[in-house]
C-alpha positions in Angstrom: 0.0 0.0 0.0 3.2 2.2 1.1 4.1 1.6 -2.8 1.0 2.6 -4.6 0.6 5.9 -2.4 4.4 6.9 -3.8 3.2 6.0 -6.9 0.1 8.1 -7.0 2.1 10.8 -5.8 4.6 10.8 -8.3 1.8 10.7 -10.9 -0.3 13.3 -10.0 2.8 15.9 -8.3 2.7 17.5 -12.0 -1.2 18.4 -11.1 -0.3 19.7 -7.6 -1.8 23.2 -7.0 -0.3 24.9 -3.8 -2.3 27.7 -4.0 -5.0 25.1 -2.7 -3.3 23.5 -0.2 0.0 22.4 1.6 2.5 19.7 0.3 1.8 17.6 3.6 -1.7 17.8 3.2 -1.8 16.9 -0.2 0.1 13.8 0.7 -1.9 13.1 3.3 -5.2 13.4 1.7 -4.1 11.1 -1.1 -2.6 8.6 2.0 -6.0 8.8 3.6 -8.1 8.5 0.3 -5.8 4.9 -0.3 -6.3 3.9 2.9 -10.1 4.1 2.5 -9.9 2.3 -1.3 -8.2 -0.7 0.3 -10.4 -1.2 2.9 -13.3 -0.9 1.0 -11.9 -3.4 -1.6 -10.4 -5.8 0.8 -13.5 -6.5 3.2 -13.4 -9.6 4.8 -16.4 -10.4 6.8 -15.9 -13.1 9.4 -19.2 -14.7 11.3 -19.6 -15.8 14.2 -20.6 -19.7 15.0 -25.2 -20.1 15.5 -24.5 -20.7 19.0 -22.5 -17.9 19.9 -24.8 -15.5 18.3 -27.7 -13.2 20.2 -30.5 -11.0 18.9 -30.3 -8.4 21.3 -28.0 -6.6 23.0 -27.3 -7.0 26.7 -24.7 -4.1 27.4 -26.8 -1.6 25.3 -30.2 -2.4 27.2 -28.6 -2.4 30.5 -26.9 0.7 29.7 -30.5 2.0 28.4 -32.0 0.5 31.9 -29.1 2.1 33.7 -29.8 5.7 31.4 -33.3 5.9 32.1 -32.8 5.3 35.8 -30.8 8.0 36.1 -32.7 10.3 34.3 -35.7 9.7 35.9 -34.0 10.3 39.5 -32.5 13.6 38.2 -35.9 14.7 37.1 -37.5 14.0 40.2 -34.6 16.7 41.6 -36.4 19.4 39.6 -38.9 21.9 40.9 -42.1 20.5 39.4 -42.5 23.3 37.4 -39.0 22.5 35.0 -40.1 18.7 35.5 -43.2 19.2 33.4 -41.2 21.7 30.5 -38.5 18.9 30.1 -41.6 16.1 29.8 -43.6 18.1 27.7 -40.8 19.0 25.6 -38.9 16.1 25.2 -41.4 13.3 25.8 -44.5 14.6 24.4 -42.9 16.6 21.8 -44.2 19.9 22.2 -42.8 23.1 21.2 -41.5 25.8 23.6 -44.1 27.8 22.6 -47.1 26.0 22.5 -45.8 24.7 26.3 -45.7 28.3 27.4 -49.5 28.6 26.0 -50.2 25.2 28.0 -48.4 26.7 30.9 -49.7 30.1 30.8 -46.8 31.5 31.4 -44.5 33.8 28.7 -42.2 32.1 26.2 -39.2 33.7 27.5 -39.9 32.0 30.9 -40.1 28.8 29.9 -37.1 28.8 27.7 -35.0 30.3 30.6 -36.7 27.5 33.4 -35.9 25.0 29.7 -32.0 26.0 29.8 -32.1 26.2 33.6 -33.5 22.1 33.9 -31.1 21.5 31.6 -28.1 22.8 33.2 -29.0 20.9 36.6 -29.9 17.5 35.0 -26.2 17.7 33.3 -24.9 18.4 36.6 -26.7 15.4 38.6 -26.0 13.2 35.5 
């Protein structure tokens, strides 16, 4: 692979513009670019034996279970008033806006108590 890069190198160094970019970064874009050609030619796909192979995924879903746990005990930390813009927001898929109607409170409120939950439930998380 070391061989072909040189070679395309050599070939195209007559088409080099350096107005466009740097020697080095020339070179490395056509390293990169061979890179990605040989590993897309040369796939080899190895399976795994029947027995050894599961449908699901046991590290994602406890890492899910484990996600949503914490999630839900950060949001019971909120003031009630944030809990319900995050669920409405996020869960229920509502718009700032149409949560501030809901609410009856102004738009600019909720998107300050919005940022505000969101700033505490990084912190807990």
């Amino acid at each position: 692979m070391t061989s072909d890069v040189f070679v395309k190198i050599f070939k195209g160094l007559s088409g080099f513009n350096e107005t466009k970019a740097s020697l080095s970064t020339w070179i490395y874009r056509i390293t990169q670019n061979a890179v990605i050609d040989y590993y897309r030619t040369a796939k080899s796909v190895y399976g795994l034996p029947e027995e050894l192979c599961f449908e699901g995924n046991i590290d994602e879903e406890m890492l899910n279970e484990e996600m949503l746990k914490s999630l839900a005990d950060a949001l019971g930390q909120l003031p009630q008033r944030e809990r319900d813009i995050i669920i409405l927001h996020y869960y229920s898929g509502k718009t700032l806006k149409s949560i501030a109607e809901i609410m009856d409170i102004s738009y600019s409120y909720v998107k300050l108590l919005h940022t505000r939950a969101l700033k505490v439930l990084r912190e807990i998380i």
